[in-house]
Residue frames relative to the residue before (quaternion, step in Angstrom):
aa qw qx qy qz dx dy dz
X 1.0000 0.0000 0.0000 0.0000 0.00 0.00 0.00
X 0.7601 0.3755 -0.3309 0.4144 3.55 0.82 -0.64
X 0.7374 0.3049 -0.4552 0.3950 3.40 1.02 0.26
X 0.0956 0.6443 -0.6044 0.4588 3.48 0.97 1.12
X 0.7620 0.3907 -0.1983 0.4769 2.95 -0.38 -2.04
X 0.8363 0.1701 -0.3305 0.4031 3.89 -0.04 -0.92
X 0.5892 0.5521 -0.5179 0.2825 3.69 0.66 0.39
X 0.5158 0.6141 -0.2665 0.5346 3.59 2.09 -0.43
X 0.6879 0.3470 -0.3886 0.5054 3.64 0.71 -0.69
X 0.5241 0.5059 -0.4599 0.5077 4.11 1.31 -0.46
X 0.7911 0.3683 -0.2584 0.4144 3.96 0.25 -0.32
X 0.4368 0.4110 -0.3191 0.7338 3.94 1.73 -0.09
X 0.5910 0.4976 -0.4342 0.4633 4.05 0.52 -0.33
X 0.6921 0.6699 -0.0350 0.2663 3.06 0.81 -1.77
X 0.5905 0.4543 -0.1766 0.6432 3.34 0.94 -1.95
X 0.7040 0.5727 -0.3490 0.2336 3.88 -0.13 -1.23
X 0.8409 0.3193 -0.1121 0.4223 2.93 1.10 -1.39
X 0.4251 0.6340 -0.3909 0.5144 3.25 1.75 -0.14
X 0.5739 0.4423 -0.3953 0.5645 4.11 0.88 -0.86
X 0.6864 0.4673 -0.3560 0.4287 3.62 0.06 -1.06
X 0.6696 0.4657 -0.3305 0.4749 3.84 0.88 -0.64
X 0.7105 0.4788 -0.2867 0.4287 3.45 1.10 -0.38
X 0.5541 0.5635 -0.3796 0.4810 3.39 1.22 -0.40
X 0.5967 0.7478 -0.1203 0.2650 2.96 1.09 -1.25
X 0.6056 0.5914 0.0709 0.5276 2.53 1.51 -1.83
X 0.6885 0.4854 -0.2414 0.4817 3.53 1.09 -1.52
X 0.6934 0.6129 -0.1825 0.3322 3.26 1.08 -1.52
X 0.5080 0.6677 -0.1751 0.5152 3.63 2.00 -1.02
X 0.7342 0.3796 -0.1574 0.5405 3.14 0.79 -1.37
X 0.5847 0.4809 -0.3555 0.5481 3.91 0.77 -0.22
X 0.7011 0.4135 -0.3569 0.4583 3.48 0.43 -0.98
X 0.6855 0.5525 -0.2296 0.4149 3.25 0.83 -1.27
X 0.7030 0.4087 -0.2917 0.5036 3.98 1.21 0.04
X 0.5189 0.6107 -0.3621 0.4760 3.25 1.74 0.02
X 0.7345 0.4713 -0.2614 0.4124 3.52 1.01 -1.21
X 0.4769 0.6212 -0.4435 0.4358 3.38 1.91 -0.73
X 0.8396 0.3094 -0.1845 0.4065 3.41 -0.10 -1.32
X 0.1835 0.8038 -0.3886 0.4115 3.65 0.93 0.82
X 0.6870 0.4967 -0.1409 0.5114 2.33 0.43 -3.01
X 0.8637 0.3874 -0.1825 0.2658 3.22 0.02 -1.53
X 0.5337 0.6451 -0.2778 0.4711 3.29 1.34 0.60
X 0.5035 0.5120 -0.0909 0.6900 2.95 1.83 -1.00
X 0.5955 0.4771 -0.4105 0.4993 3.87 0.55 -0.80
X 0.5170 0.6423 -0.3441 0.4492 3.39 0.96 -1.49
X 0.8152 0.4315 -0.2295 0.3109 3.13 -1.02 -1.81
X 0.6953 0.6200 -0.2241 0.2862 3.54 1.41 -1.50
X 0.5186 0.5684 -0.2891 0.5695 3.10 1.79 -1.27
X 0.7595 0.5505 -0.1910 0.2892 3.22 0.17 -1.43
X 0.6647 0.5500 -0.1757 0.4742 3.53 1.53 -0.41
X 0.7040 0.3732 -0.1741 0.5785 3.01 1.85 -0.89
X 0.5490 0.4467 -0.4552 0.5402 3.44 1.02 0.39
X 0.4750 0.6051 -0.3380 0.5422 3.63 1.12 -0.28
X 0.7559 0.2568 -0.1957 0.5695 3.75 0.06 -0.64
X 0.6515 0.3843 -0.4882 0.4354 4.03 0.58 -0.35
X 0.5753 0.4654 -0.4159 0.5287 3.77 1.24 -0.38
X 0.6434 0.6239 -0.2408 0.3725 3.59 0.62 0.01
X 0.6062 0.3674 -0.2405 0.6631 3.08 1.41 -0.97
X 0.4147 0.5837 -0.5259 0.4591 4.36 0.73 -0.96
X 0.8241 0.3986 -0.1705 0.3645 3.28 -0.35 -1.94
X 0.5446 0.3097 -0.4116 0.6619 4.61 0.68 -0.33
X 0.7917 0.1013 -0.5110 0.3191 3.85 -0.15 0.52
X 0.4890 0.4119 -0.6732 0.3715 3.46 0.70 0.49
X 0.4820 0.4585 -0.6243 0.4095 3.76 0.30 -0.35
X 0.8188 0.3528 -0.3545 0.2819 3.35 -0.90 -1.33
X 0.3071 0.5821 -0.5580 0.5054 3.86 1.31 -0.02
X 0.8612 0.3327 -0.1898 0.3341 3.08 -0.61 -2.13
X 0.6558 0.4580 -0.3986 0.4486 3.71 0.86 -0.38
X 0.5783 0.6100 -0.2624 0.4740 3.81 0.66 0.15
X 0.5504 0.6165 -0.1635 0.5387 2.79 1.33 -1.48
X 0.6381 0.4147 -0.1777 0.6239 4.02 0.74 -1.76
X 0.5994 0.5353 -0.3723 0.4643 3.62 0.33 0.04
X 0.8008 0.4499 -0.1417 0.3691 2.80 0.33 -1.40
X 0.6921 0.3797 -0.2074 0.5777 3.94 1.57 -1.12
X 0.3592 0.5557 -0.5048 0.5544 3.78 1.27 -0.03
X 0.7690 0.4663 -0.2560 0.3545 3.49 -0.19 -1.09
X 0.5936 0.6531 -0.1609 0.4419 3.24 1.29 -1.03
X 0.7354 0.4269 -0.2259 0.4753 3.41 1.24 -1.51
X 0.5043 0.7499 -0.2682 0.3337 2.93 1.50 -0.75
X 0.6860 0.4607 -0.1768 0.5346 3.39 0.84 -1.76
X 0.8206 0.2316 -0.2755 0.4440 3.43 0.76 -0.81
X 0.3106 0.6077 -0.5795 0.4455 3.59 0.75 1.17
X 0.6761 0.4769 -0.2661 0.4946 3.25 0.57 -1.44
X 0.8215 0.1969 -0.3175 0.4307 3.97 0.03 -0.79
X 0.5251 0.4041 -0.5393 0.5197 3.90 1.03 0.87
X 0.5319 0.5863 -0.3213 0.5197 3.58 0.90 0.19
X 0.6711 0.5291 -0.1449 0.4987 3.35 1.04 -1.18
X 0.7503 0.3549 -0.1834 0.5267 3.54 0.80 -1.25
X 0.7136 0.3993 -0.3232 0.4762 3.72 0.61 -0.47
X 0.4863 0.6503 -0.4761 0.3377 3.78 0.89 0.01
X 0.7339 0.5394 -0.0873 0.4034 2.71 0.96 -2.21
């Protein structure tokens, strides 16, 4: 009779923690597809950040072109102010 009794509390022991190992288990495997697709969100965002700044850096040297450029025809109007200045004085 008492190992009845202690082979029933070894199988009510048993069943309990075997459910608890499956939740357990379920809960692992959920968590454990959440952090996946994170990564790969984050992978995302990462590409996506560094194509974001190489279009960024392209575009600050077409500025500094075009700013050079405004330099450069400023300077231009300038010179030819001075010799339409120069020729109509005289």
């Amino acid at each position: 009779m008492v190992n009845t009794v202690s082979l029933c509390l070894c199988v009510l022991f048993y069943i309990e923690y075997y459910a608890a190992f499956n939740g357990s288990f379920s809960s692992f495997s959920q968590i454990f597809h959440e952090v996946s697709d994170a990564k790969e969100r984050i992978e995302l965002l990462r590409d996506d950040m560094v194509k974001g700044r190489r279009l960024m850096e392209s575009r600050s040297q077409d500025l500094l072109t075009l700013y050079l450029q405004n330099i450069k025809y400023k300077e231009m109007i300038r010179i030819l102010d001075n010799m339409y200045a120069v020729v109509f004085t005289v």
